[in-house]
C-alpha positions in Angstrom: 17.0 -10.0 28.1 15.4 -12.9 25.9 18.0 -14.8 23.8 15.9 -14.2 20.8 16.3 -10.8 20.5 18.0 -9.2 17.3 21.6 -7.8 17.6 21.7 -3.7 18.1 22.0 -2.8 14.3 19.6 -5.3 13.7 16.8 -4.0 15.5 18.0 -0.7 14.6 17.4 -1.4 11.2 13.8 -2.9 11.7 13.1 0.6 13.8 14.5 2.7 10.9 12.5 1.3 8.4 9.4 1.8 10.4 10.3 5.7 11.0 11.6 6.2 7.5 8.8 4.5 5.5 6.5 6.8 3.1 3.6 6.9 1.4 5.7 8.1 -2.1 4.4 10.1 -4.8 7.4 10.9 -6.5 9.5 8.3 -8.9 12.6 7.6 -11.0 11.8 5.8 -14.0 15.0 3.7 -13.1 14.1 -0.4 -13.0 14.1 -2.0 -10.4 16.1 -5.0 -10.3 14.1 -8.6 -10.8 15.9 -10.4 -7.8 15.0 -7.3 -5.2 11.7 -7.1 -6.9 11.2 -10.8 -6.0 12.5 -10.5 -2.6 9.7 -7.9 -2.1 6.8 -9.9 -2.9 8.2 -12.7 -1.1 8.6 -10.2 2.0 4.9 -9.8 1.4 4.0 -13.3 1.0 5.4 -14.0 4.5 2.9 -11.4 5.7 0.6 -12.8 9.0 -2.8 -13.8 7.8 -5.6 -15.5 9.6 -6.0 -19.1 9.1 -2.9 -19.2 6.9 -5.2 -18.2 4.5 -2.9 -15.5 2.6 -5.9 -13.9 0.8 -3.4 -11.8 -1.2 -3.1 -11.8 -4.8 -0.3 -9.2 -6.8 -1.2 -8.2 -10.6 1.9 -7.0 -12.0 0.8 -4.3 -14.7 3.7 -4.3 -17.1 1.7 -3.1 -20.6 2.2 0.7 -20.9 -1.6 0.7 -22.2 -3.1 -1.0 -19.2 -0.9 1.2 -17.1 -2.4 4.6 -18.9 -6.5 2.7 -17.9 -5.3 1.9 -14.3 -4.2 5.8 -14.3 -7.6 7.1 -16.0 -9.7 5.0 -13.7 -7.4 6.6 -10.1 -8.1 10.2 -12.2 -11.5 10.3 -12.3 -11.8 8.7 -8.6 -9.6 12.0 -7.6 -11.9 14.7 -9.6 -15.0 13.1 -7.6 -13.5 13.3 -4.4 -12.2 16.6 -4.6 -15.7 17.7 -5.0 -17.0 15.8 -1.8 -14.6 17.4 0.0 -16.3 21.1 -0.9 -14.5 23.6 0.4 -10.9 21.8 0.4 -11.9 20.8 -2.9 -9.5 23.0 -4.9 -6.4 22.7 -2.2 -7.0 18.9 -2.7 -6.6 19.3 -6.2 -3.2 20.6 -5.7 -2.1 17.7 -4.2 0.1 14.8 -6.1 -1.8 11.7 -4.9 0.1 9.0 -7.4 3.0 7.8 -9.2 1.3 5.4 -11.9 2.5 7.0 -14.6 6.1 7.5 -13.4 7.0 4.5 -11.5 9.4 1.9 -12.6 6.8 -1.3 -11.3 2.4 -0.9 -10.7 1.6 -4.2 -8.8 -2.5 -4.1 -8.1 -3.2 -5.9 -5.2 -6.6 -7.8 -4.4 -8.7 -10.1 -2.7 -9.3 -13.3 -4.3 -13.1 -15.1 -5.0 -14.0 -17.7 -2.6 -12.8 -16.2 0.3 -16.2 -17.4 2.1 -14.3 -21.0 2.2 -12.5 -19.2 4.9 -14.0 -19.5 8.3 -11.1 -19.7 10.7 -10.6 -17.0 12.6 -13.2 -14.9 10.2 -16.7 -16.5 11.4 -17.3 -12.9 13.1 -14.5 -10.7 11.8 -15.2 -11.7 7.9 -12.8 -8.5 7.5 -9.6 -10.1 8.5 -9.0 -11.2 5.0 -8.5 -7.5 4.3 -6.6 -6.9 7.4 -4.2 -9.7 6.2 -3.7 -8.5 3.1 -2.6 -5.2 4.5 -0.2 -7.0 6.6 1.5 -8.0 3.3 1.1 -4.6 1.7 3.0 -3.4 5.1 5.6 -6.0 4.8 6.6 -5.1 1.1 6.5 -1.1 2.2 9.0 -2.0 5.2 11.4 -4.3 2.7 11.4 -1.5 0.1 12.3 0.9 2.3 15.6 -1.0 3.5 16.0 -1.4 -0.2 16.3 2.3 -0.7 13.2 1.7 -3.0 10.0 4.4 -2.2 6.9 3.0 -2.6 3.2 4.3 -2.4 -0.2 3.0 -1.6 -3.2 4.3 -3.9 -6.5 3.6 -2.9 -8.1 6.5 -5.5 -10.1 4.4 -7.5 -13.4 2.7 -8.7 -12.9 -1.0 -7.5 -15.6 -2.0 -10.0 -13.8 -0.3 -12.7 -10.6 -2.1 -12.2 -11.8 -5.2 -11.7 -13.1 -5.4 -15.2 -10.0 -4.0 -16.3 -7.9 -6.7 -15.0 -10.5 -9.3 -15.5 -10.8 -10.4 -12.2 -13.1 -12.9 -11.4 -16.6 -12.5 -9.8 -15.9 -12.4 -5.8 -12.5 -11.0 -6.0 -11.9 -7.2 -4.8 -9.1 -4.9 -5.8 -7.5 -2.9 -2.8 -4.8 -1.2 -3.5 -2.4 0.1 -6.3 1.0 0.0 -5.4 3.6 2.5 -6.8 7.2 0.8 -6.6 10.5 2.8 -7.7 13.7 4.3 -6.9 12.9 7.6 -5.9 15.7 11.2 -5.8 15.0 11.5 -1.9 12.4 10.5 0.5 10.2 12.8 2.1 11.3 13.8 5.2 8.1 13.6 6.9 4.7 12.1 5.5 3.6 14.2 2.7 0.2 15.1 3.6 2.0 16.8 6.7 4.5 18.8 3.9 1.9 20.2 2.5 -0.4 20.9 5.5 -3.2 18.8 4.9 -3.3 17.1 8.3 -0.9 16.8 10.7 -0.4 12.9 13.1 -1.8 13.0 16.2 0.7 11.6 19.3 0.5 7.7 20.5 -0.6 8.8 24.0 -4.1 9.7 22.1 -4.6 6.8 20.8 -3.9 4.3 24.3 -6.5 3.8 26.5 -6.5 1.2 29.8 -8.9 -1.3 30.7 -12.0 0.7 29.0 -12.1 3.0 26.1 
């Protein structure tokens, strides 16, 4: 047994969060507190990222104008891909796919410019500034989970859109919008399962030895 390894609870409590994190859609308008809100993005900022090159920026949107664009922008993403979806088009329709408007913090989260000035580690794999970034997102997910704080990941939108929106600068890339709030309960299962969307396929379909 290594000498590193966490205590019981403690590893229980890494392993709980994992199991218990959602992708939420429902929100209290409750604040959240400004020291746990910190503690989350520094959970993020300590996030893996190739070359040490933390490619993540976090654009808190706390104007309730800005907030009611951001939304706009995610609805009319949602009405165009219901209709590429065809025949699902109206079951998807039924679906809750956000929390902007109810959430107690919206935190946009994007790739900076000059990311090209980046070449460790992403001479062939250019992507792993995005993978990075996710690694962040993850990180804050997990850390508001053990909070008791739900959180959900929208990716319903035009990134072109937003970025004018938010005045990004030219090279930088939204990736996600981030719903962050207390929550009445979490869902007991992922969502898209609840309401028979799709259901997760096991871990022993997704391993493979030596070859694909």
């Amino acid at each position: 047994m290594s000498r590193h390894r966490f205590n019981d609870a403690e590893r229980a409590g890494v392993y709980r969060a994992i199991a218990e994190r959602r992708d939420m859609r429902h929100f209290l308008s409750t604040p959240i507190d400004s020291k746990v809100l910190q503690k989350l993005l520094q959970a993020a900022h300590q996030a893996g990222s190739v070359g040490l090159m933390q490619p993540w920026r976090f654009i808190r949107i706390t104007e309730k104008q800005r907030r009611t664009q951001i939304y706009q922008i995610v609805e009319q993403e949602r009405k165009k891909t219901a209709q590429a979806l065809a025949e699902r088009e109206d079951e998807f329709m039924k679906l809750k796919v956000e929390g902007i408007l109810e959430c107690a913090e919206l935190i946009v989260v994007a790739l900076p410019d000059k990311r090209e000035q980046h070449i460790f580690g992403r001479r062939t794999l250019p992507e792993m500034d995005l993978a990075s970034t996710a690694c962040a997102i993850q990180n804050m997910w997990l850390a508001a989970r053990a909070e008791g704080l739900g959180m959900g990941w929208v990716s319903l939108f035009d990134p072109i859109a937003l970025t004018e929106l938010l005045k990004m600068p030219e090279g930088s890339r939204p990736v996600a919008i981030l719903c962050l709030g207390h929550v009445e309960e979490f869902y007991p299962q992922p969502m898209l399962e609840m309401e028979n969307w799709i259901k997760a396929k096991p871990l022993d379909d997704f391993i493979s030895e030596n070859e694909w």
